[in-house]
C-alpha positions as CSV (number, residue, x, y, z in Angstrom):
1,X,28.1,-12.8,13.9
2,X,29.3,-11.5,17.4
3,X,26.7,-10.3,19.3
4,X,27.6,-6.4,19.5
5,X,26.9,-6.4,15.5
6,X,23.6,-5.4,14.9
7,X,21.3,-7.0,12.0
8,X,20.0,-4.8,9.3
9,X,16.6,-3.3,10.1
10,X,13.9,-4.3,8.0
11,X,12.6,-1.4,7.7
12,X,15.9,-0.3,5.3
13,X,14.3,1.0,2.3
14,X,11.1,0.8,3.0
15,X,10.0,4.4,2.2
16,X,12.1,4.3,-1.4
17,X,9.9,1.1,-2.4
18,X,6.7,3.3,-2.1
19,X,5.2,4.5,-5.4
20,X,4.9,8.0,-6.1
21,X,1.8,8.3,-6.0
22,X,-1.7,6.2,-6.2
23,X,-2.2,6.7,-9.4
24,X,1.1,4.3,-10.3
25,X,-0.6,1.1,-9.2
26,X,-2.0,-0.3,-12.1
27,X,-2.4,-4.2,-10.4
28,X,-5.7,-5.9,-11.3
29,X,-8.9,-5.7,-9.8
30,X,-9.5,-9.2,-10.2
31,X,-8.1,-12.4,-11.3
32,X,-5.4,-14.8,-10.0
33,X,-1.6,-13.1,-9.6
34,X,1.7,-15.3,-9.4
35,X,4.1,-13.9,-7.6
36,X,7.9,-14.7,-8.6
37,X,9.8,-17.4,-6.3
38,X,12.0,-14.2,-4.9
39,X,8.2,-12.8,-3.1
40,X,6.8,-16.3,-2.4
41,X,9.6,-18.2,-1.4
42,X,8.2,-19.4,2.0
43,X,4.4,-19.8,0.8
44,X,1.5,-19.4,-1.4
45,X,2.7,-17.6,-4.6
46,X,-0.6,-17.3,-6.3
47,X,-3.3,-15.5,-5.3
48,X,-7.0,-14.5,-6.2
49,X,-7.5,-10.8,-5.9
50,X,-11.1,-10.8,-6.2
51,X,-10.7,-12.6,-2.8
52,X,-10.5,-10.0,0.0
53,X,-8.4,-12.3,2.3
54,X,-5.8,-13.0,-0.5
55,X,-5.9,-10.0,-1.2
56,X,-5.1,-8.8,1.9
57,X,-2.3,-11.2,2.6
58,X,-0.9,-10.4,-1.0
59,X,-0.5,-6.8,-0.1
60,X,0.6,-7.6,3.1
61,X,3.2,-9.5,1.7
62,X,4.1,-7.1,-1.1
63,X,4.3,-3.9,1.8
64,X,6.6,-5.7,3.8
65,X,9.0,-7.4,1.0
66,X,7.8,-5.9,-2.3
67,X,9.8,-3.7,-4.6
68,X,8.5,-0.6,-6.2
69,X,7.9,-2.1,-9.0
70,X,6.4,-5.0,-7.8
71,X,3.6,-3.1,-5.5
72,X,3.0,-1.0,-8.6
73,X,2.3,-4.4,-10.8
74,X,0.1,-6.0,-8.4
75,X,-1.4,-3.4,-6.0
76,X,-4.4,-1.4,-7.8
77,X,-5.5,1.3,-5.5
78,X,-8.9,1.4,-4.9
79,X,-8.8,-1.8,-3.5
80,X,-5.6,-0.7,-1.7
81,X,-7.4,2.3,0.0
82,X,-10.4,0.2,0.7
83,X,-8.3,-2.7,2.2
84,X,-6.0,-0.1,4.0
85,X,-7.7,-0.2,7.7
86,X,-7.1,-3.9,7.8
87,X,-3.8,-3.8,6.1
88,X,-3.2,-1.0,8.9
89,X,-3.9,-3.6,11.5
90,X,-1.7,-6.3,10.3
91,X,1.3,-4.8,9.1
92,X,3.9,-2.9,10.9
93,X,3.4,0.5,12.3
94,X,6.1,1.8,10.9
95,X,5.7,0.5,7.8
96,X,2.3,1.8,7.7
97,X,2.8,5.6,8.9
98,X,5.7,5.4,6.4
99,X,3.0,4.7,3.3
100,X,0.5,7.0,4.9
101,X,3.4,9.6,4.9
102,X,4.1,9.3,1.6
103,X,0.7,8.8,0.2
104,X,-1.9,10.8,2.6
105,X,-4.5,9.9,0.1
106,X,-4.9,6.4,2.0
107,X,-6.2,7.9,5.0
108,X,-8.1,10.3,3.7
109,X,-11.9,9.9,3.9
């Protein structure tokens, strides 16, 4: 790769992997989730989401690499809106203003 080609931003696609709308998410509220190899490939790939710090790293993780169909799977949102000022804090601002964009109901009180 020459140096004048510029790598593919991250952020490509991030606002088509965002549900809809809250109401898709239908992840569970509590339990143990395994992620498949292609979202866990570098660590953990099983977390407890009655735990709010794997919980937080799971959606973390599944905001910055997840597909639609994946966040809807895993994510449930009232723990989404509930975790979303620390999620805010940890992820990309970007990212995050691209979610609060398409869903306003995370922000709002």
């Amino acid at each position: 790769m020459s140096t004048t080609e510029a790598l593919p931003s991250r952020l490509h696609g991030v606002a088509d992997r965002i549900p809809a709308s809250l109401g898709l998410l239908s992840g569970p509220r509590s339990g143990r989730v395994s992620l498949p190899v292609r979202l866990a490939w570098s660590g953990p790939g099983d977390y407890d989401v009655g735990d709010p710090g794997e919980r937080l790293t799971l959606y973390c993780l599944l905001l910055d690499c997840g597909q639609r169909d994946d966040i809807i799977r895993y994510v449930d949102a009232t723990l989404l809106r509930q975790d979303w000022p620390r999620i805010r804090r940890l992820t990309a601002r970007r990212v995050t203003r691209l979610w609060e964009r398409q869903l306003p109901d995370l922000v709002a009180g």
